[in-house]
C-alpha positions as CSV (number, residue, x, y, z in Angstrom):
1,X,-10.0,1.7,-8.9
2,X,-7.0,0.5,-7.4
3,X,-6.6,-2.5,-4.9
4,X,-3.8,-3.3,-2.9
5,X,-3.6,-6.9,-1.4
6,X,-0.9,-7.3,1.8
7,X,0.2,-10.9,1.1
8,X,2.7,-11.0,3.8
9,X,3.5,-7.9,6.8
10,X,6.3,-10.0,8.2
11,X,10.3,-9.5,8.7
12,X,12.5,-11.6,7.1
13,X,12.0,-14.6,9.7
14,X,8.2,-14.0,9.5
15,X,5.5,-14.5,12.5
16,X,5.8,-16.8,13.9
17,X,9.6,-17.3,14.0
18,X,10.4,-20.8,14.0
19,X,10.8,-22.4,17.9
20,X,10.1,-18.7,19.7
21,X,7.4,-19.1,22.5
22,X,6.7,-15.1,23.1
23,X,3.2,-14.5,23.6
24,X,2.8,-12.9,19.5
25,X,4.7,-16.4,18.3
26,X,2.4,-18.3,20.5
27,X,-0.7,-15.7,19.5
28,X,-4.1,-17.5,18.0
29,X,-5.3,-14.6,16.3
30,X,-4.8,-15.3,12.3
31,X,-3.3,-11.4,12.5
32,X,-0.5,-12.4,14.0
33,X,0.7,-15.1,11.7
34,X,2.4,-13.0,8.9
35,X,4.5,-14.2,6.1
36,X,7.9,-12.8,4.9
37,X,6.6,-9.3,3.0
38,X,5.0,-8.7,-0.2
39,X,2.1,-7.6,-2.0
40,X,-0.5,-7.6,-4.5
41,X,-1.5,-4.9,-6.5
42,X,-4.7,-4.5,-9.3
43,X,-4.0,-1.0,-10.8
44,X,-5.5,-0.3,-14.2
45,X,-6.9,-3.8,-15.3
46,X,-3.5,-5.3,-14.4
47,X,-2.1,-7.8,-11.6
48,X,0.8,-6.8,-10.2
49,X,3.1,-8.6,-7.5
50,X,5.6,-6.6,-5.6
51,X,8.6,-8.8,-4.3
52,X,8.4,-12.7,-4.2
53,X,10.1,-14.2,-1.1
54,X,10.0,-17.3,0.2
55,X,6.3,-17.5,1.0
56,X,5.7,-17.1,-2.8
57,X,3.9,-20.2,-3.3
58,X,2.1,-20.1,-0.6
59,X,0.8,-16.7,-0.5
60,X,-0.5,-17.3,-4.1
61,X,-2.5,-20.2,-3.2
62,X,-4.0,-18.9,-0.1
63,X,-5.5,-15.8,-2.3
64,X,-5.9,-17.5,-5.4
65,X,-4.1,-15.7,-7.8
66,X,-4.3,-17.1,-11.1
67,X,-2.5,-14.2,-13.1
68,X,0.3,-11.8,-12.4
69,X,0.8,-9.3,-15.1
70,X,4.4,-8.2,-14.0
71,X,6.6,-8.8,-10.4
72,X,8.3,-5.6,-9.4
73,X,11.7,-6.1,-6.7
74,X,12.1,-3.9,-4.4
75,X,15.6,-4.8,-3.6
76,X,17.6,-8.4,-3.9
77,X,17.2,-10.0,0.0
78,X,16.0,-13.1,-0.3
79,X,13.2,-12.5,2.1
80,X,12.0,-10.3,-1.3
81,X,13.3,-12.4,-4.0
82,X,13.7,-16.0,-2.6
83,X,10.4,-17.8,-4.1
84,X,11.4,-16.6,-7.9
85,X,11.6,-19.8,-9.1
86,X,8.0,-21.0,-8.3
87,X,7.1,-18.6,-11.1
88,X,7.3,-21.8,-13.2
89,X,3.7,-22.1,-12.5
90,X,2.7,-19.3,-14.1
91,X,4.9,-19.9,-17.3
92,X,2.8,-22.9,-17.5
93,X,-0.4,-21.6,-17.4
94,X,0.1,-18.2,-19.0
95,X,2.4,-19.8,-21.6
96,X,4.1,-16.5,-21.0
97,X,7.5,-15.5,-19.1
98,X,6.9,-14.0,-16.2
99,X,7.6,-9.9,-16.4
100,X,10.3,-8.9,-14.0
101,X,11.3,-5.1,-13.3
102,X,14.2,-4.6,-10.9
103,X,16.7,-2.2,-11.0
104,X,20.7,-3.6,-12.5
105,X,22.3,-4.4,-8.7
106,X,19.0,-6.8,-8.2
107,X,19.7,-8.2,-11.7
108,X,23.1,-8.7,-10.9
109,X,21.8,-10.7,-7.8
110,X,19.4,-12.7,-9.5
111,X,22.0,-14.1,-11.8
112,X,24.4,-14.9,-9.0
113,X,21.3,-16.6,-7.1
114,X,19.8,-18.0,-10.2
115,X,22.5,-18.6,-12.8
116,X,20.5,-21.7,-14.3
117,X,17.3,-19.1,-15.3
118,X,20.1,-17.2,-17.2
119,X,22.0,-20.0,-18.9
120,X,22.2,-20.2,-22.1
121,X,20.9,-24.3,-22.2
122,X,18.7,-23.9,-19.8
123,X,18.1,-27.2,-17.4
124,X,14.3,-28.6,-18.4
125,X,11.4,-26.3,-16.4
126,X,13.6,-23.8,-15.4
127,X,11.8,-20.8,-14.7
128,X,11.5,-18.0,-18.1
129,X,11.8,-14.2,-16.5
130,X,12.0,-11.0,-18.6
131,X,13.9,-9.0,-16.6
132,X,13.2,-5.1,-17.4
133,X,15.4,-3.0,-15.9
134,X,14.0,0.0,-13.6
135,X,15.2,3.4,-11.6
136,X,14.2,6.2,-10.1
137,X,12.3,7.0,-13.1
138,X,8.6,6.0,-13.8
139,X,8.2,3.4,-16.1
140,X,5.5,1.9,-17.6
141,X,3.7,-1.8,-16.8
142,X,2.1,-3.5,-19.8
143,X,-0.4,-6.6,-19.9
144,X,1.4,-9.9,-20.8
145,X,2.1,-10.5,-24.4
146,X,5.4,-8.8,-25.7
147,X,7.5,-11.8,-24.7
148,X,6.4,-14.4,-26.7
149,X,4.5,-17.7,-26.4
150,X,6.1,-20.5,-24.1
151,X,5.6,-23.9,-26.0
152,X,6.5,-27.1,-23.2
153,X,8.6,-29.4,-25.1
154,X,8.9,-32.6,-22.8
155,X,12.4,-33.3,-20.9
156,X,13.6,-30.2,-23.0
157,X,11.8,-27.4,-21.2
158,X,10.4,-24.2,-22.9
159,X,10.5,-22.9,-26.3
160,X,9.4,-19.6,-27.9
161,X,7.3,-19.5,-30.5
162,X,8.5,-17.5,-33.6
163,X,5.9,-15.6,-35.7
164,X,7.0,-18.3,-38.6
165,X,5.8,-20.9,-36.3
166,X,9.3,-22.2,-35.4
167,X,10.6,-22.6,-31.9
168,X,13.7,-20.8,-30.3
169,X,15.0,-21.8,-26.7
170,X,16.1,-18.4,-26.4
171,X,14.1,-15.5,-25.8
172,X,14.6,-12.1,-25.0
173,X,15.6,-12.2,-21.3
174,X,16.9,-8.0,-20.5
175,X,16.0,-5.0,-21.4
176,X,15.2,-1.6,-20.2
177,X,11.4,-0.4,-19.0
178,X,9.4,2.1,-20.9
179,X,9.3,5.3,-19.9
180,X,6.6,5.9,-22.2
181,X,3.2,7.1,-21.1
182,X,3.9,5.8,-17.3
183,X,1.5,4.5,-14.6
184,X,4.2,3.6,-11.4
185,X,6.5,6.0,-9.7
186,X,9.2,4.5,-7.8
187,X,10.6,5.6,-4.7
188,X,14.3,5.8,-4.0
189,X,15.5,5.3,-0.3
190,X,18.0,3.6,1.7
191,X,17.9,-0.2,3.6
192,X,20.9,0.6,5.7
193,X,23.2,1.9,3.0
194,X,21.7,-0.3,0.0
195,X,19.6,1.5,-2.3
196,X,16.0,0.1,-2.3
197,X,12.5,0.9,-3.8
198,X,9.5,1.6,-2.8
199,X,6.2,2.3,-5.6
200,X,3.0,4.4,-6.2
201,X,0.6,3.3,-7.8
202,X,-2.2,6.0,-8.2
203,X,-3.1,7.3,-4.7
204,X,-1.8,4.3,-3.3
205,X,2.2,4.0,-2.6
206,X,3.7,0.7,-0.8
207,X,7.3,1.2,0.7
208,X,9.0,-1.6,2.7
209,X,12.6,-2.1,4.3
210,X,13.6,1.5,4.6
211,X,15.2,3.6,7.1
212,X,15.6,6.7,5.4
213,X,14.1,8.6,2.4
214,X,15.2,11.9,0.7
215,X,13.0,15.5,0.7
216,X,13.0,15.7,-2.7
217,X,11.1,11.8,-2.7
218,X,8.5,12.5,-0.3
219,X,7.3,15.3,-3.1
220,X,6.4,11.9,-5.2
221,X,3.9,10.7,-1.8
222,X,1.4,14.1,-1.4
223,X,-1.9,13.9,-1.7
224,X,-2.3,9.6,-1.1
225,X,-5.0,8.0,0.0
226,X,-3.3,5.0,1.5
227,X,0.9,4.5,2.4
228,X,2.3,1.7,3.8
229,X,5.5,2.1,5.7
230,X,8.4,-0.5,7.3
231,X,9.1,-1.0,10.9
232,X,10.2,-3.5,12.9
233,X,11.1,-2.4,16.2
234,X,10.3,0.3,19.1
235,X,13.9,1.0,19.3
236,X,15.8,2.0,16.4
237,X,17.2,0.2,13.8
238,X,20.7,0.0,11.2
239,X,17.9,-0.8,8.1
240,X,14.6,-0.4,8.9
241,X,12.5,2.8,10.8
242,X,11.9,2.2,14.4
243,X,8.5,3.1,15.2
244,X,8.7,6.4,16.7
245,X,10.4,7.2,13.0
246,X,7.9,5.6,10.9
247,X,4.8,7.5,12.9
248,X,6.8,10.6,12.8
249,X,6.9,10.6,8.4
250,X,3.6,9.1,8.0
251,X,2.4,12.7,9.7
252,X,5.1,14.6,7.7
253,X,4.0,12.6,4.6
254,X,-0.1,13.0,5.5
255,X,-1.4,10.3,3.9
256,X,-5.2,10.1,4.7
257,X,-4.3,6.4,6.1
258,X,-1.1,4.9,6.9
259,X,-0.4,1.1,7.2
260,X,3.1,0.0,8.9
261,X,4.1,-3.6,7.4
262,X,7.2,-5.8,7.7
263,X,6.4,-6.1,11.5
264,X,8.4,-7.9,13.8
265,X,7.3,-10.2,16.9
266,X,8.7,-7.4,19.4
267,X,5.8,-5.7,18.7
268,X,2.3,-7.1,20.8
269,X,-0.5,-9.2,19.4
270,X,-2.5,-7.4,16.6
271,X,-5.6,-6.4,18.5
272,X,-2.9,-5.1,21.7
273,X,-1.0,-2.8,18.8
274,X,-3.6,-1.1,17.5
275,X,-4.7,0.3,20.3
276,X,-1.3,1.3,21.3
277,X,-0.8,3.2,17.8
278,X,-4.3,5.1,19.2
279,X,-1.6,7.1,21.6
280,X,0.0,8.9,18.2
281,X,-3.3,10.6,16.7
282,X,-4.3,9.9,13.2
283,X,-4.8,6.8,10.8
284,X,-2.1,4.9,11.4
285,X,-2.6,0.8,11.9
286,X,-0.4,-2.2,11.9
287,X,-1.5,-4.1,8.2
288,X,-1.7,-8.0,8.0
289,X,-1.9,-11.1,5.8
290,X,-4.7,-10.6,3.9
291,X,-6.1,-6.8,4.7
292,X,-6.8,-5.1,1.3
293,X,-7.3,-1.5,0.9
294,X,-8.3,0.4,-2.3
295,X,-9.1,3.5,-3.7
Protein backbone atom coordinates (compact mmCIF):
# COMPACT_ATOMS: atom_id res chain seq x y z
CA UNK A 1 0.00 0.00 0.00
CA UNK A 2 1.02 3.39 -0.57
CA UNK A 3 0.24 6.50 1.64
CA UNK A 4 0.73 9.89 0.85
CA UNK A 5 0.64 12.44 3.82
CA UNK A 6 0.06 16.50 2.58
CA UNK A 7 2.26 18.11 5.36
CA UNK A 8 1.88 21.54 3.97
CA UNK A 9 -0.74 22.85 0.65
CA UNK A 10 0.58 26.32 1.05
CA UNK A 11 2.52 28.97 -1.38
CA UNK A 12 5.61 30.15 -0.43
CA UNK A 13 4.21 32.74 2.19
CA UNK A 14 1.81 29.96 3.52
CA UNK A 15 -1.91 30.49 5.02
CA UNK A 16 -2.18 32.60 6.71
CA UNK A 17 0.24 35.21 5.41
CA UNK A 18 1.65 37.20 8.09
CA UNK A 19 -0.54 40.61 9.01
CA UNK A 20 -3.34 39.92 5.85
CA UNK A 21 -6.99 40.25 7.30
CA UNK A 22 -8.89 38.58 4.10
CA UNK A 23 -11.57 36.45 5.22
CA UNK A 24 -9.16 32.86 4.31
CA UNK A 25 -6.20 34.65 6.53
CA UNK A 26 -8.76 35.42 9.20
CA UNK A 27 -10.63 31.76 8.48
CA UNK A 28 -11.13 29.36 11.75
CA UNK A 29 -11.42 26.34 9.96
CA UNK A 30 -8.02 24.25 10.59
CA UNK A 31 -8.24 23.72 6.48
CA UNK A 32 -7.34 26.98 5.88
CA UNK A 33 -4.13 27.25 7.90
CA UNK A 34 -1.55 25.56 5.50
CA UNK A 35 2.07 25.52 5.73
CA UNK A 36 4.73 26.24 2.98
CA UNK A 37 4.35 22.76 0.70
CA UNK A 38 5.54 19.39 1.24
CA UNK A 39 4.82 15.91 1.80
CA UNK A 40 5.04 12.61 3.22
CA UNK A 41 5.20 9.56 1.55
CA UNK A 42 5.20 5.55 2.89
CA UNK A 43 5.79 3.58 -0.40
CA UNK A 44 7.22 0.04 0.06
CA UNK A 45 8.12 -0.14 3.83
CA UNK A 46 9.88 3.19 3.44
CA UNK A 47 9.36 6.92 4.76
CA UNK A 48 9.89 9.33 2.40
CA UNK A 49 9.80 13.25 2.63
CA UNK A 50 9.35 15.30 -0.46
CA UNK A 51 10.84 18.96 -0.11
CA UNK A 52 11.72 20.49 3.44
CA UNK A 53 10.87 24.16 3.73
CA UNK A 54 10.71 26.21 6.30
CA UNK A 55 7.83 24.58 8.17
CA UNK A 56 10.16 21.47 8.50
CA UNK A 57 10.26 21.23 12.02
CA UNK A 58 7.09 21.93 12.60
CA UNK A 59 5.35 19.77 10.23
CA UNK A 60 7.30 16.78 11.69
CA UNK A 61 6.29 17.33 15.11
CA UNK A 62 2.71 17.90 14.40
CA UNK A 63 2.57 14.27 12.58
CA UNK A 64 5.05 12.64 14.54
CA UNK A 65 7.47 11.38 12.26
CA UNK A 66 10.14 9.62 13.88
CA UNK A 67 11.97 8.25 10.69
CA UNK A 68 12.49 9.56 7.22
CA UNK A 69 14.17 7.04 4.96
CA UNK A 70 15.24 9.54 2.19
CA UNK A 71 14.16 13.62 1.38
CA UNK A 72 13.62 14.04 -2.33
CA UNK A 73 13.87 18.20 -3.70
CA UNK A 74 11.85 19.06 -6.02
CA UNK A 75 13.59 22.11 -6.98
CA UNK A 76 16.06 24.70 -4.73
CA UNK A 77 13.30 27.68 -3.41
CA UNK A 78 13.62 27.92 -0.14
CA UNK A 79 9.90 27.57 0.46
CA UNK A 80 11.17 23.71 -0.60
CA UNK A 81 14.51 23.49 0.83
CA UNK A 82 14.71 26.21 3.68
CA UNK A 83 14.24 23.81 6.89
CA UNK A 84 17.32 21.46 5.76
CA UNK A 85 19.19 22.07 8.49
CA UNK A 86 16.75 20.79 11.26
CA UNK A 87 17.59 17.40 9.81
CA UNK A 88 20.06 17.41 12.67
CA UNK A 89 17.40 15.75 14.64
CA UNK A 90 17.22 12.94 12.74
CA UNK A 91 21.09 12.41 12.48
CA UNK A 92 20.75 12.17 16.14
CA UNK A 93 18.43 9.70 16.51
CA UNK A 94 18.94 7.58 13.41
CA UNK A 95 22.69 7.91 13.91
CA UNK A 96 22.48 8.02 10.24
CA UNK A 97 22.89 11.06 7.51
CA UNK A 98 20.05 11.99 6.25
CA UNK A 99 19.48 10.69 2.38
CA UNK A 100 19.10 13.60 0.03
CA UNK A 101 18.20 13.16 -3.88
CA UNK A 102 18.09 16.35 -5.92
CA UNK A 103 19.05 16.90 -9.20
CA UNK A 104 23.04 18.89 -9.73
CA UNK A 105 21.41 22.81 -10.09
CA UNK A 106 19.68 21.98 -6.46
CA UNK A 107 23.08 20.69 -5.29
CA UNK A 108 24.70 23.56 -6.52
CA UNK A 109 22.17 25.63 -4.42
CA UNK A 110 22.41 23.73 -1.36
CA UNK A 111 26.10 24.41 -1.22
CA UNK A 112 25.77 28.15 -1.83
CA UNK A 113 22.87 28.16 0.92
CA UNK A 114 24.59 25.67 3.15
CA UNK A 115 28.37 25.85 2.65
CA UNK A 116 29.00 24.89 6.41
CA UNK A 117 27.09 21.13 5.71
CA UNK A 118 29.76 20.83 2.93
CA UNK A 119 32.94 22.04 4.54
CA UNK A 120 35.48 20.12 4.90
CA UNK A 121 35.83 20.85 9.12
CA UNK A 122 32.61 20.99 9.65
CA UNK A 123 31.36 23.50 12.56
CA UNK A 124 30.12 21.04 15.68
CA UNK A 125 26.25 19.61 14.87
CA UNK A 126 26.16 20.61 11.63
CA UNK A 127 23.75 18.83 9.76
CA UNK A 128 25.30 15.20 7.78
CA UNK A 129 23.31 14.95 4.19
CA UNK A 130 24.13 12.35 1.44
CA UNK A 131 23.31 14.06 -1.44
CA UNK A 132 22.41 11.63 -4.41
CA UNK A 133 22.08 13.10 -7.47
CA UNK A 134 18.71 12.54 -9.52
CA UNK A 135 17.08 13.30 -13.24
CA UNK A 136 14.68 12.52 -15.39
CA UNK A 137 15.42 8.97 -14.94
CA UNK A 138 13.91 6.60 -12.26
CA UNK A 139 16.10 5.85 -9.52
CA UNK A 140 15.94 3.86 -6.87
CA UNK A 141 15.23 4.65 -2.80
CA UNK A 142 16.88 2.30 -0.35
CA UNK A 143 16.28 1.98 3.55
CA UNK A 144 18.95 3.86 5.70
CA UNK A 145 22.12 2.11 6.23
CA UNK A 146 24.71 2.63 3.23
CA UNK A 147 26.02 5.80 4.80
CA UNK A 148 27.60 4.84 7.74
CA UNK A 149 27.00 5.15 11.49
CA UNK A 150 27.07 8.83 13.02
CA UNK A 151 29.06 8.64 16.35
CA UNK A 152 28.38 12.30 18.51
CA UNK A 153 31.75 13.28 19.73
CA UNK A 154 31.01 16.33 22.19
CA UNK A 155 32.02 20.09 20.93
CA UNK A 156 33.47 18.20 17.87
CA UNK A 157 30.25 17.09 16.11
CA UNK A 158 29.80 13.80 14.06
CA UNK A 159 32.04 11.12 13.23
CA UNK A 160 31.68 7.98 10.93
CA UNK A 161 32.24 4.92 12.05
CA UNK A 162 34.75 2.79 10.07
CA UNK A 163 34.20 -0.98 9.73
CA UNK A 164 37.74 -1.24 11.85
CA UNK A 165 35.98 0.67 14.47
CA UNK A 166 37.86 3.96 13.94
CA UNK A 167 36.18 7.29 13.37
CA UNK A 168 36.44 9.53 10.20
CA UNK A 169 34.88 13.19 10.13
CA UNK A 170 34.35 12.68 6.61
CA UNK A 171 31.97 10.72 4.93
CA UNK A 172 30.75 10.12 1.65
CA UNK A 173 28.63 13.34 1.02
CA UNK A 174 27.79 12.96 -3.33
CA UNK A 175 27.12 10.61 -5.47
CA UNK A 176 24.77 9.54 -8.18
CA UNK A 177 21.24 7.52 -7.56
CA UNK A 178 20.71 3.96 -8.63
CA UNK A 179 19.04 3.28 -11.47
CA UNK A 180 18.95 -0.27 -10.50
CA UNK A 181 15.74 -2.11 -10.05
CA UNK A 182 13.70 1.46 -9.57
CA UNK A 183 10.57 2.26 -7.48
CA UNK A 184 10.08 6.49 -8.24
CA UNK A 185 9.60 8.05 -11.53
CA UNK A 186 10.32 11.64 -11.69
CA UNK A 187 8.51 14.09 -13.62
CA UNK A 188 10.26 16.83 -15.56
CA UNK A 189 8.38 20.23 -16.04
CA UNK A 190 8.98 23.81 -15.91
CA UNK A 191 8.51 26.57 -12.70
CA UNK A 192 8.58 29.51 -14.93
CA UNK A 193 11.69 28.61 -16.93
CA UNK A 194 13.56 26.56 -14.13
CA UNK A 195 13.45 23.03 -14.54
CA UNK A 196 11.60 21.32 -11.53
CA UNK A 197 10.37 17.78 -10.45
CA UNK A 198 7.56 16.29 -9.68
CA UNK A 199 7.43 12.09 -8.52
CA UNK A 200 5.34 8.87 -8.79
CA UNK A 201 5.29 6.75 -6.55
CA UNK A 202 3.13 3.59 -7.62
CA UNK A 203 -0.39 4.86 -8.56
CA UNK A 204 0.25 7.82 -6.70
CA UNK A 205 2.28 10.88 -8.36
CA UNK A 206 2.72 14.43 -6.37
CA UNK A 207 3.70 17.47 -8.60
CA UNK A 208 4.04 20.92 -7.14
CA UNK A 209 5.19 24.50 -8.53
CA UNK A 210 4.65 23.88 -12.20
CA UNK A 211 3.30 25.70 -14.99
CA UNK A 212 3.88 23.55 -17.74
CA UNK A 213 4.68 19.83 -18.45
CA UNK A 214 5.72 18.11 -21.79
CA UNK A 215 3.46 15.28 -23.83
CA UNK A 216 5.92 12.89 -23.73
CA UNK A 217 5.78 13.28 -19.44
CA UNK A 218 2.20 12.96 -19.04
CA UNK A 219 2.77 9.24 -20.68
CA UNK A 220 4.65 8.64 -17.09
CA UNK A 221 0.91 9.83 -15.18
CA UNK A 222 -1.82 7.15 -16.91
CA UNK A 223 -3.57 4.97 -15.13
CA UNK A 224 -3.13 6.82 -11.21
CA UNK A 225 -5.21 6.51 -8.68
CA UNK A 226 -4.48 9.80 -6.97
CA UNK A 227 -2.40 13.27 -8.66
CA UNK A 228 -1.78 16.23 -6.94
CA UNK A 229 -1.32 19.27 -9.00
CA UNK A 230 -0.05 23.22 -8.24
CA UNK A 231 -2.16 26.28 -8.41
CA UNK A 232 -2.24 29.31 -6.85
CA UNK A 233 -4.44 31.57 -8.58
CA UNK A 234 -7.73 31.99 -10.77
CA UNK A 235 -5.90 34.07 -13.15
CA UNK A 236 -2.85 32.89 -14.67
CA UNK A 237 0.38 32.80 -13.51
CA UNK A 238 4.57 33.25 -14.84
CA UNK A 239 5.34 29.85 -12.52
CA UNK A 240 2.54 28.13 -11.34
CA UNK A 241 -0.94 26.76 -13.31
CA UNK A 242 -3.83 29.09 -12.85
CA UNK A 243 -6.78 27.16 -12.04
CA UNK A 244 -8.62 26.91 -15.16
CA UNK A 245 -5.03 25.16 -16.42
CA UNK A 246 -4.56 22.86 -13.61
CA UNK A 247 -8.49 21.50 -13.98
CA UNK A 248 -8.08 21.38 -17.63
CA UNK A 249 -4.72 18.56 -17.26
CA UNK A 250 -6.11 16.85 -14.39
CA UNK A 251 -9.02 15.72 -17.12
CA UNK A 252 -6.36 15.35 -19.91
CA UNK A 253 -4.28 13.37 -17.39
CA UNK A 254 -7.54 11.31 -15.83
CA UNK A 255 -6.45 10.45 -12.73
CA UNK A 256 -9.36 8.74 -10.78
CA UNK A 257 -8.80 11.69 -8.16
CA UNK A 258 -7.04 14.88 -8.39
CA UNK A 259 -5.89 17.01 -5.42
CA UNK A 260 -4.62 20.72 -6.25
CA UNK A 261 -1.92 21.84 -3.46
CA UNK A 262 0.32 24.90 -3.05
CA UNK A 263 -2.93 27.00 -2.71
CA UNK A 264 -2.84 30.52 -2.27
CA UNK A 265 -5.19 32.86 -0.02
CA UNK A 266 -7.00 34.25 -3.31
CA UNK A 267 -8.73 31.31 -3.35
CA UNK A 268 -12.04 31.10 -0.64
CA UNK A 269 -12.14 29.22 2.67
CA UNK A 270 -11.86 25.43 2.26
CA UNK A 271 -15.42 24.37 2.73
CA UNK A 272 -16.44 27.60 0.05
CA UNK A 273 -13.79 25.96 -2.65
CA UNK A 274 -14.83 22.76 -2.76
CA UNK A 275 -17.99 23.43 -3.72
CA UNK A 276 -16.86 25.74 -6.30
CA UNK A 277 -14.43 22.99 -7.93
CA UNK A 278 -18.14 20.95 -8.08
CA UNK A 279 -18.80 23.43 -11.33
CA UNK A 280 -15.73 21.47 -13.36
CA UNK A 281 -17.13 17.72 -13.15
CA UNK A 282 -15.04 15.07 -11.79
CA UNK A 283 -12.75 14.35 -8.65
CA UNK A 284 -11.03 17.22 -8.31
CA UNK A 285 -10.59 18.91 -4.48
CA UNK A 286 -8.47 21.48 -2.90
CA UNK A 287 -5.85 19.11 -0.41
CA UNK A 288 -4.79 20.34 3.11
CA UNK A 289 -2.48 20.00 6.13
CA UNK A 290 -2.95 16.80 7.13
CA UNK A 291 -5.41 14.98 4.42
CA UNK A 292 -3.78 11.52 3.57
CA UNK A 293 -4.79 9.52 0.72
CA UNK A 294 -3.49 5.96 -0.25
CA UNK A 295 -3.81 3.35 -2.46
Amino acid sequence: MTRLRFLGTGTSQGVPIIACQCPVCKSLDPRDKRFRSSAFVEYEGLNILIDAGPDFRSQMLQADIRHLDAILLTHNHKDHTGGLDDVRSFNYIDRKAAEIYCEERVLKSLKNDYSYAFEEEKYPGAPEWHVHLIDERPFRVDSLGHSGELVWVHDKGYYYRQADGSLSNTGEIVSEASHDNPNVIPIRGLHGQMPVLGFRFGNIAYLTDMSHIEDSELEKLRGLKHLTLNTVSYHPHHSHFSLEEAVALAKRIGAEHTWLTHLSHTFPTHGEFVEKLKQYGGNIEPAYDGLTIED
